[in-house]
C-alpha positions as a LaTeX table, in Angstrom:
\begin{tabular}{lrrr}
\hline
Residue & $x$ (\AA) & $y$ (\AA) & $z$ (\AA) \\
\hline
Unk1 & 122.22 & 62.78 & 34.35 \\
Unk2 & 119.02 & 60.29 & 33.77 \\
Unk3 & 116.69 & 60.07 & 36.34 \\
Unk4 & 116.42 & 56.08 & 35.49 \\
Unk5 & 119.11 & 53.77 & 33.66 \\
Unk6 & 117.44 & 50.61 & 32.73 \\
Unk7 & 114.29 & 50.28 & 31.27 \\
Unk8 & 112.19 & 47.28 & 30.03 \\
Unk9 & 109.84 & 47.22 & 27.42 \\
Unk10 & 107.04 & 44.99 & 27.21 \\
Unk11 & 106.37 & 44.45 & 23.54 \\
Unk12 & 109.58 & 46.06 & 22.40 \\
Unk13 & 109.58 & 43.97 & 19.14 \\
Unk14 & 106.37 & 45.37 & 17.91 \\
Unk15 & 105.62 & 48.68 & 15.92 \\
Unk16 & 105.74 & 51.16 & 18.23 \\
Unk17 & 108.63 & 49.67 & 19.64 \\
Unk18 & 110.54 & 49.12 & 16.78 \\
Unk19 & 111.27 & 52.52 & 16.48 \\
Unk20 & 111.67 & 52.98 & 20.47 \\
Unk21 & 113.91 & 50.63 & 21.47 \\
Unk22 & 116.92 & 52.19 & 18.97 \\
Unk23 & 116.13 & 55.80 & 20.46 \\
Unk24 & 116.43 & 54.55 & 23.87 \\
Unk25 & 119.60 & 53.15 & 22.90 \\
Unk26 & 120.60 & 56.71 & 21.49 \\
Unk27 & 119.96 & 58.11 & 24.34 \\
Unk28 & 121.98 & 56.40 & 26.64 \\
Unk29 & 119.70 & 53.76 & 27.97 \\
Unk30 & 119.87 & 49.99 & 29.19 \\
Unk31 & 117.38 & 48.68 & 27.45 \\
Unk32 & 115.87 & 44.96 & 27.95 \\
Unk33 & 112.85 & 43.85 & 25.82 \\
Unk34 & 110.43 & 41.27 & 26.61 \\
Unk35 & 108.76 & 40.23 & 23.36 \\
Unk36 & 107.39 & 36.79 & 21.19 \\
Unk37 & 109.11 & 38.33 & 18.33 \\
Unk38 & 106.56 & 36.87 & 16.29 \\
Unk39 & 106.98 & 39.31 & 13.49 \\
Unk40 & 110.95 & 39.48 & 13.32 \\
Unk41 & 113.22 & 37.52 & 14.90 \\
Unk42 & 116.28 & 39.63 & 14.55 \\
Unk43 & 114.69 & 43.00 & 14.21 \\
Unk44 & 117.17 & 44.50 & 16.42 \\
Unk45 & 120.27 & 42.39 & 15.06 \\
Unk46 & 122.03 & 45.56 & 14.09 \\
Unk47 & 121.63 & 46.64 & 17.49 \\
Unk48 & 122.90 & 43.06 & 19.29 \\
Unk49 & 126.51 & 43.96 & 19.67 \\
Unk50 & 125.62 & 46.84 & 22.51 \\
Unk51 & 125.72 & 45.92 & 25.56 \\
Unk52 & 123.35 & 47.69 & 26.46 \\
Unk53 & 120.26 & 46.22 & 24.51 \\
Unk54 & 118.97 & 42.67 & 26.33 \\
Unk55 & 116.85 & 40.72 & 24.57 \\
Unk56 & 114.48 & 38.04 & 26.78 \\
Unk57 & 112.15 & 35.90 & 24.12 \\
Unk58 & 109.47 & 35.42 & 26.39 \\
Unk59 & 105.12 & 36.02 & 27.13 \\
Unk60 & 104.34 & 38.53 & 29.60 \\
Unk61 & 101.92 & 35.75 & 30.68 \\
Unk62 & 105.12 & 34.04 & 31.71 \\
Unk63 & 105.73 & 34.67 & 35.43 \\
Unk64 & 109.19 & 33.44 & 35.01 \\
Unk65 & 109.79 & 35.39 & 31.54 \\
Unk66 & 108.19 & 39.11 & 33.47 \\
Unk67 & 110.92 & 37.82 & 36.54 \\
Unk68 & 113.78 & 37.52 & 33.94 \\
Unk69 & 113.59 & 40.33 & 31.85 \\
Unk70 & 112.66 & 42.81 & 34.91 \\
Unk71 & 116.23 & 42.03 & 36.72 \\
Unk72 & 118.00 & 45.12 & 37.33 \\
Unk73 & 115.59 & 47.60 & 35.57 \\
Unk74 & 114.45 & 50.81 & 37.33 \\
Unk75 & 111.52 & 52.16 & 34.48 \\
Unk76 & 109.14 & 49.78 & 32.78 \\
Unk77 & 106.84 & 50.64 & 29.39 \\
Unk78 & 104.33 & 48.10 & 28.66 \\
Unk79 & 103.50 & 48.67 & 25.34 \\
Unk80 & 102.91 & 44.91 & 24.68 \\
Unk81 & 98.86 & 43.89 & 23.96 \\
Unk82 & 96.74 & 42.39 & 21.50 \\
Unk83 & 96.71 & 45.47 & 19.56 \\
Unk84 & 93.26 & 46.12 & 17.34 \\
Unk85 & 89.47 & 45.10 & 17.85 \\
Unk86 & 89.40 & 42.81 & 14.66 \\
Unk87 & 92.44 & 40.77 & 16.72 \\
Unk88 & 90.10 & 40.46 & 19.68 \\
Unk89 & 87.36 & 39.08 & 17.31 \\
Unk90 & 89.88 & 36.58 & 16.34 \\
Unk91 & 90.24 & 35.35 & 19.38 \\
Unk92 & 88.76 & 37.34 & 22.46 \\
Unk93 & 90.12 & 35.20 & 25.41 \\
Unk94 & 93.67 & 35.62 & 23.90 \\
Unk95 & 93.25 & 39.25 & 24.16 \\
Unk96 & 91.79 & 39.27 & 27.45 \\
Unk97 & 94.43 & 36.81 & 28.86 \\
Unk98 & 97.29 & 39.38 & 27.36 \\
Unk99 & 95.56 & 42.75 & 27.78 \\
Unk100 & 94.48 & 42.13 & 30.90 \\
Unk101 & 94.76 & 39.31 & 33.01 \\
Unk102 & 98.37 & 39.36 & 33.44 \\
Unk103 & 98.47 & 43.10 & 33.83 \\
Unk104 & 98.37 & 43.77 & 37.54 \\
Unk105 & 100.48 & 40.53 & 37.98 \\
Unk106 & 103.06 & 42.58 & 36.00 \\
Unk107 & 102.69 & 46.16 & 37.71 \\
Unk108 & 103.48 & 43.79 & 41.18 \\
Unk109 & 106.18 & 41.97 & 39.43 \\
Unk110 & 107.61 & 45.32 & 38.76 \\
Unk111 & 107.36 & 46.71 & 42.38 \\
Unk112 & 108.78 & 43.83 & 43.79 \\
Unk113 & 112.03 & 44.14 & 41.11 \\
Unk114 & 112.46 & 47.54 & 42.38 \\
Unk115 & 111.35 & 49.82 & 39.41 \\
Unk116 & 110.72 & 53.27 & 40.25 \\
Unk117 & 108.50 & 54.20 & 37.14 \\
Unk118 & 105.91 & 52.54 & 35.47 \\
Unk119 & 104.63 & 53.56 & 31.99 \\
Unk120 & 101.54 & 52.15 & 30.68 \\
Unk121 & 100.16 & 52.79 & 26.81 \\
Unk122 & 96.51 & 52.72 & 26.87 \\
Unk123 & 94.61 & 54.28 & 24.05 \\
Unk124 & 92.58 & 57.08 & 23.07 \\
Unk125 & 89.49 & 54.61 & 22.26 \\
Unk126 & 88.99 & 54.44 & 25.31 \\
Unk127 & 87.09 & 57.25 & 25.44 \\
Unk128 & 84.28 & 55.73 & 22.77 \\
Unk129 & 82.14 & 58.32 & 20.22 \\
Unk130 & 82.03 & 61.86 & 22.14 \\
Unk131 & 79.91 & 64.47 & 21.47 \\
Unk132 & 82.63 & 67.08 & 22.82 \\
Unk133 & 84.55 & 68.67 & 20.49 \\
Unk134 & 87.80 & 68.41 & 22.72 \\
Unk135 & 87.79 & 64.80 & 24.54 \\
Unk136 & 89.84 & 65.47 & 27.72 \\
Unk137 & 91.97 & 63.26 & 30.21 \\
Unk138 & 88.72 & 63.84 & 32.40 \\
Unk139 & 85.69 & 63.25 & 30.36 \\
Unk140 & 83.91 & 59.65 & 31.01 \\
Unk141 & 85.24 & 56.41 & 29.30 \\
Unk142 & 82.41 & 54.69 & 27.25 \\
Unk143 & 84.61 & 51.75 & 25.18 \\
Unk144 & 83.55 & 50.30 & 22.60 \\
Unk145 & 85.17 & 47.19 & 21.94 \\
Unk146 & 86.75 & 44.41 & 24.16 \\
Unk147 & 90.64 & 45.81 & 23.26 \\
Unk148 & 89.19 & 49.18 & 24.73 \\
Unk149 & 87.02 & 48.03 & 27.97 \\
Unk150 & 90.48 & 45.93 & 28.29 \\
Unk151 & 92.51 & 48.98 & 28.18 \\
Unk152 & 90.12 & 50.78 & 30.35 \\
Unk153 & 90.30 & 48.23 & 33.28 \\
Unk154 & 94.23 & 48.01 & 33.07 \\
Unk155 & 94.16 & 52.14 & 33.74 \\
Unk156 & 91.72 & 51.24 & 37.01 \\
Unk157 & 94.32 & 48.47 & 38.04 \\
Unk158 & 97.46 & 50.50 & 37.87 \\
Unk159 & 95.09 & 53.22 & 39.99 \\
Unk160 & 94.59 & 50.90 & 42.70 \\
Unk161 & 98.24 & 49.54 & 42.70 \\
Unk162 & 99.77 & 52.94 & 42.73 \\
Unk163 & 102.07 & 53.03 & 45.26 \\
Unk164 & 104.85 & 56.08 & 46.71 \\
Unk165 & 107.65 & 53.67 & 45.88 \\
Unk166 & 106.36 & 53.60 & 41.69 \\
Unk167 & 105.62 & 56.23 & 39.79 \\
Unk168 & 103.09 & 55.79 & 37.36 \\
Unk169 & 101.67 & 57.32 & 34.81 \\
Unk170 & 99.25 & 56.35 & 31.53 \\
Unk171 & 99.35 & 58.19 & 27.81 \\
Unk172 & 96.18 & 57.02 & 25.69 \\
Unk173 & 97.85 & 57.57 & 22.22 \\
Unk174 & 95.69 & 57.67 & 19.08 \\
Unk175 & 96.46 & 55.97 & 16.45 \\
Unk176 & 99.84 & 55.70 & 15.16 \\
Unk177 & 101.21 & 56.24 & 11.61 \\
Unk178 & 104.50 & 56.25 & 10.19 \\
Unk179 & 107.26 & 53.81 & 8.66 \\
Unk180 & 109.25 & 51.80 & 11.59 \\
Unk181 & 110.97 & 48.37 & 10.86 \\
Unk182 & 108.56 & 46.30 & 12.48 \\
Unk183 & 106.41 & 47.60 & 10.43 \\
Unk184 & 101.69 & 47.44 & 10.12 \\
Unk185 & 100.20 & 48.24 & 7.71 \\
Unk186 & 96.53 & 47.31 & 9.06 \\
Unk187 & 96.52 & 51.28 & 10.15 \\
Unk188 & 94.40 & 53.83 & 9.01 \\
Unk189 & 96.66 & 56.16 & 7.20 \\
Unk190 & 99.22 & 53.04 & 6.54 \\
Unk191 & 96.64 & 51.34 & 4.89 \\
Unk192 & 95.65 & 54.10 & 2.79 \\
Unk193 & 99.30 & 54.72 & 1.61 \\
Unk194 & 100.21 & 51.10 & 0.61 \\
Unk195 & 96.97 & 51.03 & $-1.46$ \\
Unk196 & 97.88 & 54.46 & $-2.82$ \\
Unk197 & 101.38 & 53.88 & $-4.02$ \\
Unk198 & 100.75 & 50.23 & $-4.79$ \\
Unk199 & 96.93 & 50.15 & $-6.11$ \\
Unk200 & 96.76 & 53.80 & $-7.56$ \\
Unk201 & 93.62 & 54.36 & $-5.96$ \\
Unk202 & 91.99 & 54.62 & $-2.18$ \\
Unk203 & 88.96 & 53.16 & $-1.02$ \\
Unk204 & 87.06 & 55.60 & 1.57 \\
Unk205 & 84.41 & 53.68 & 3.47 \\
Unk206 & 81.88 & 57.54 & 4.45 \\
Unk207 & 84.75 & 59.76 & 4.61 \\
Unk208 & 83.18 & 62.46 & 7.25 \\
Unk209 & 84.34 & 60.35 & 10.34 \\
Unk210 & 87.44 & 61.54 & 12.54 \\
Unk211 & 90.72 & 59.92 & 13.12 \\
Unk212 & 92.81 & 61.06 & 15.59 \\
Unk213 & 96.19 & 59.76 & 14.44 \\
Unk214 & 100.24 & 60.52 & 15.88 \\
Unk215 & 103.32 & 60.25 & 13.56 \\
Unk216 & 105.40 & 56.93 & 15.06 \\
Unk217 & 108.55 & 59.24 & 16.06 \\
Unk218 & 106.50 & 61.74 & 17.81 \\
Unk219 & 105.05 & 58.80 & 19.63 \\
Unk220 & 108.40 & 57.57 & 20.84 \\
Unk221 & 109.39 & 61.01 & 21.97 \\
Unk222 & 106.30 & 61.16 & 24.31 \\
Unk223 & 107.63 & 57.84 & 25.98 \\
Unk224 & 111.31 & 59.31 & 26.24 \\
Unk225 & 109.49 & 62.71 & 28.14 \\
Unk226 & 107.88 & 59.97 & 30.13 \\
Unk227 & 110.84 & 58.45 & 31.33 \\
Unk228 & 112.40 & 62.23 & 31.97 \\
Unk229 & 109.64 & 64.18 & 34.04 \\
Unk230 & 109.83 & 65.12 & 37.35 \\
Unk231 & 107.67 & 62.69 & 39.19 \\
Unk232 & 105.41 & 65.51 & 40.74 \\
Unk233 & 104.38 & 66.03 & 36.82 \\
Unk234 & 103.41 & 62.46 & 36.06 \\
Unk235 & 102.85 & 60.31 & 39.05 \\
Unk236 & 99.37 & 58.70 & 38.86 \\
Unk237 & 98.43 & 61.45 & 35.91 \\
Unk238 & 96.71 & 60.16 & 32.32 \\
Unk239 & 97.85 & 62.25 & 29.35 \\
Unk240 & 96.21 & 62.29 & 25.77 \\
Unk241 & 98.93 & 62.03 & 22.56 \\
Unk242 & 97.56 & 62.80 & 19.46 \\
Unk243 & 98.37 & 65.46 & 16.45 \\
Unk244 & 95.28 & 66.95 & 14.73 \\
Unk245 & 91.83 & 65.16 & 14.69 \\
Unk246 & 90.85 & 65.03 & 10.35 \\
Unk247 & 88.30 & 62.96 & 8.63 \\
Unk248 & 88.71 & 60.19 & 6.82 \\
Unk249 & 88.59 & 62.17 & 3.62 \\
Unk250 & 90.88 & 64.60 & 4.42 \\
Unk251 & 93.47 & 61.93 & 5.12 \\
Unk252 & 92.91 & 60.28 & 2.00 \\
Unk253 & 93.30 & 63.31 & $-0.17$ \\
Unk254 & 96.81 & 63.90 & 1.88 \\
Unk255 & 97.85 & 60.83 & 0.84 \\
Unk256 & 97.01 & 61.62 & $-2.36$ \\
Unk257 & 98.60 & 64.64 & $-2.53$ \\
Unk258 & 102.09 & 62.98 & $-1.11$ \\
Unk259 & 101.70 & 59.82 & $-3.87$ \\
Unk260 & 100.71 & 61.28 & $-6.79$ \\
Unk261 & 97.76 & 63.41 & $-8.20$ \\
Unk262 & 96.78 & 60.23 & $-10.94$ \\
Unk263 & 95.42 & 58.42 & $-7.39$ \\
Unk264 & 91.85 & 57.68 & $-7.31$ \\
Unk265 & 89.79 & 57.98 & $-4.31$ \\
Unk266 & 86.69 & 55.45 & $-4.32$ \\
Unk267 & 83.74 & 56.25 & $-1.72$ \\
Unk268 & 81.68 & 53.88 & $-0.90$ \\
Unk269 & 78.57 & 53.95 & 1.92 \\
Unk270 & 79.03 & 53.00 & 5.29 \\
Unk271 & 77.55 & 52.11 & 8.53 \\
Unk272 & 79.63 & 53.06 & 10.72 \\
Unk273 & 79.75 & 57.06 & 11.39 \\
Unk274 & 81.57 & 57.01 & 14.58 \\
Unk275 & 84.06 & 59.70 & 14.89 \\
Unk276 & 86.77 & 59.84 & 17.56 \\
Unk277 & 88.74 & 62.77 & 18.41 \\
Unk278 & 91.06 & 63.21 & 21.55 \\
Unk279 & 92.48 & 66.58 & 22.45 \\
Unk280 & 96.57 & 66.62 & 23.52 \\
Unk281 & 96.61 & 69.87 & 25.09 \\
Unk282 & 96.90 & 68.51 & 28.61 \\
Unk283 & 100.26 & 67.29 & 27.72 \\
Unk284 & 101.13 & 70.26 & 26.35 \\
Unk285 & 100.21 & 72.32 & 28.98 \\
Unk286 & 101.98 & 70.23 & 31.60 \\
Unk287 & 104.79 & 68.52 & 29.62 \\
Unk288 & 105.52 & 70.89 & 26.78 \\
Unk289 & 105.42 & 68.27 & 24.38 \\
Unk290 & 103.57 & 69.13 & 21.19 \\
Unk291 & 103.64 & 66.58 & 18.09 \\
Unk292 & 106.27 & 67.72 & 15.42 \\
Unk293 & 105.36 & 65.56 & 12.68 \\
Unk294 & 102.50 & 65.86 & 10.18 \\
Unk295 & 100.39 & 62.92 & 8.83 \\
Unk296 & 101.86 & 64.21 & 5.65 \\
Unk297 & 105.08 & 63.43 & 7.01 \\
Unk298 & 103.80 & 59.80 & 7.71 \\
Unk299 & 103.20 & 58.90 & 4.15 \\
Unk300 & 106.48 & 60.71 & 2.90 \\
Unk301 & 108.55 & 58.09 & 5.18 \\
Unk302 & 106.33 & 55.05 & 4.27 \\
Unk303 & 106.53 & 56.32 & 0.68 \\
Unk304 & 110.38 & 56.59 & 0.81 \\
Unk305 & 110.18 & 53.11 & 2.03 \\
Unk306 & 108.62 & 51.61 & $-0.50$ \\
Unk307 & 110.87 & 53.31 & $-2.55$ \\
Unk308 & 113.74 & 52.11 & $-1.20$ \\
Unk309 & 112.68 & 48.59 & $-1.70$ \\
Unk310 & 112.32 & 48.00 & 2.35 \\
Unk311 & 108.86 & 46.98 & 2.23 \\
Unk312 & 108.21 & 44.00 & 0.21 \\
Unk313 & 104.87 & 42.36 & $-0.55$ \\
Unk314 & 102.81 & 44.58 & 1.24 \\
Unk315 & 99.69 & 42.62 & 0.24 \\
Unk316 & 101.16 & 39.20 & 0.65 \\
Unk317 & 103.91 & 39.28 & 3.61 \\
Unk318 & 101.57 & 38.35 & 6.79 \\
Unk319 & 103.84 & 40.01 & 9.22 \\
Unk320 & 102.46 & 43.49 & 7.91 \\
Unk321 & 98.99 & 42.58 & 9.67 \\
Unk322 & 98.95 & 41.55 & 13.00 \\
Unk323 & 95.67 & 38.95 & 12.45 \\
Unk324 & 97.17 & 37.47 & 9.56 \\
Unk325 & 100.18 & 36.89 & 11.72 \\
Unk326 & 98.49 & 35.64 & 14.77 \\
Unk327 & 97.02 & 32.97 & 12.25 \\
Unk328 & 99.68 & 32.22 & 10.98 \\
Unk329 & 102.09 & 31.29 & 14.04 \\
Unk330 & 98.58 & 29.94 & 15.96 \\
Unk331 & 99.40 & 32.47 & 18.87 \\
Unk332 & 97.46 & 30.98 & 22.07 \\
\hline
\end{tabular}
């Protein structure tokens, strides 16, 4: 039996949840997903005869949308944000006014509705450059960038709303990789793939920095062990999700390996040496969940994709990049 039957997803449209939204079906749940769908309007159309899967078209800065699409759901995961620092450049009170301002609105909105867990993605940036070589759930947070002081406050807010009635937890993912149908390919190891398969060659900007990255499906199976722990295991807890922390270098030269030995890698100088690394043994330790999928694996779907013909103009097609996009359908 499932400890919760209907869950909304803020952001449900978007990468990660492109990928989530059809494994929570699979498994059984009500799903409702508050989105823009800026990128795909019927990215779930397969999915739109079960009636189980509610779709509300709506901004989480919408008090009336959050209202509409939280009716009758007992488990929230807010996934939705502006999601990369170049997108806050872009425009940074847009991302402040959806990464934050409308945040503890939201986590009240919930209460009131009656959900009984809360699940908030955050992100491993959080944390900023470390000198550790394992960055743990308790080590200081020293962000960078707006999206990650952003992130960062929303963690203190859902603190100080924590409540006996919600359960609440927070996973700081690193980056994710990976083919899903709402697909990016502004990534790290994404980008380095599409140039790979579709330039012949990779362009590594230093090479000696680390990436902490997570394969997409190993990322949606931390959400569905979310949604299934005991409270006692999660309530008010943070939990790292990563895989392995590699350089830059060594993640071009598995790409390479995957694509095709005639790919050439290109180094060029850089100024920026930061190197993040997060360590996922918390979760482990308390969750059992341990990331199953390689970044190998990553570029082996996203290479069978391309393939397969399913992604078209992956230079051109804006909805691949979410600043391109934002541009394009003058998001405000």
């Amino acid at each position: 039996m499932k400890r919760y039957k209907h869950v909304m997803v803020t952001g449900g449209a978007g990468y990660v949840g492109s990928n989530l939204i059809p494994k929570l079906l699979k498994n059984g749940y009500e799903v409702t997903v508050l989105d823009l769908y800026m990128y795909d309007e019927d990215l779930f159309a397969e999915h739109r005869g079960n009636k189980k899967l509610t779709e509300v078209k709506g901004d989480i800065r919408d008090v009336a949308a959050v209202k509409k699409a939280l009716a009758g759901c007992d488990a929230v995961i807010h996934l939705a944000c502006i999601s990369n620092d170049p997108s806050f450049d872009l425009n940074p009170e847009l991302g402040k006014s959806i990464n934050y301002d409308c945040f503890r609105p939201l986590v009240q909105a919930s209460k009131a509705a009656g959900v009984k867990r809360f699940i908030y993605a955050s992100s491993s940036s959080v944390y900023g450059v470390k000198e550790e070589p394992n960055v743990t759930e308790d080590l200081s947070l020293e962000p960078l960038t707006d999206y990650s002081k952003f992130k960062a406050m929303c963690e203190d807010v859902l603190a100080e709303e924590h409540s006996k009635d919600m359960v609440s937890v927070t996973i700081r993912p690193a980056t994710v990789c990976g083919y899903a149908p709402r697909l990016r390919l502004d990534l790290s190891v994404n980008i380095l793939t599409n140039f790979a398969i579709n330039k012949g060659y990779i362009t590594v900007f230093g090479g000696n920095q680390l990436r902490p990255n997570i394969h997409i499906d190993d990322m949606t199976d931390a959400y569905l062990l979310l949604l299934e722990a005991p409270d006692e295991a999660v309530d008010g807890k943070i939990f790292n999700a990563g895989y392995e922390n590699h350089s830059i270098m060594d993640i071009a030269n598995m790409v390479k390996n995957v694509v095709g030995r005639d790919v050439e890698i290109k180094v060029e100088p850089t100024n920026d040496n930061r190197s993040y690394r997060v360590s996922s043994e918390k979760i482990k330790r308390e969750l059992g969940f341990t990331a199953k999928h390689t970044i190998e694996d990553a570029v082996r779907d996203l290479k069978d994709a391309f393939d397969a013909g399913k992604i078209p103009a992956s230079f051109d097609d804006d909805r691949y990049f979410n600043i391109k996009r934002m541009k394009v359908v003058g998001l405000e």
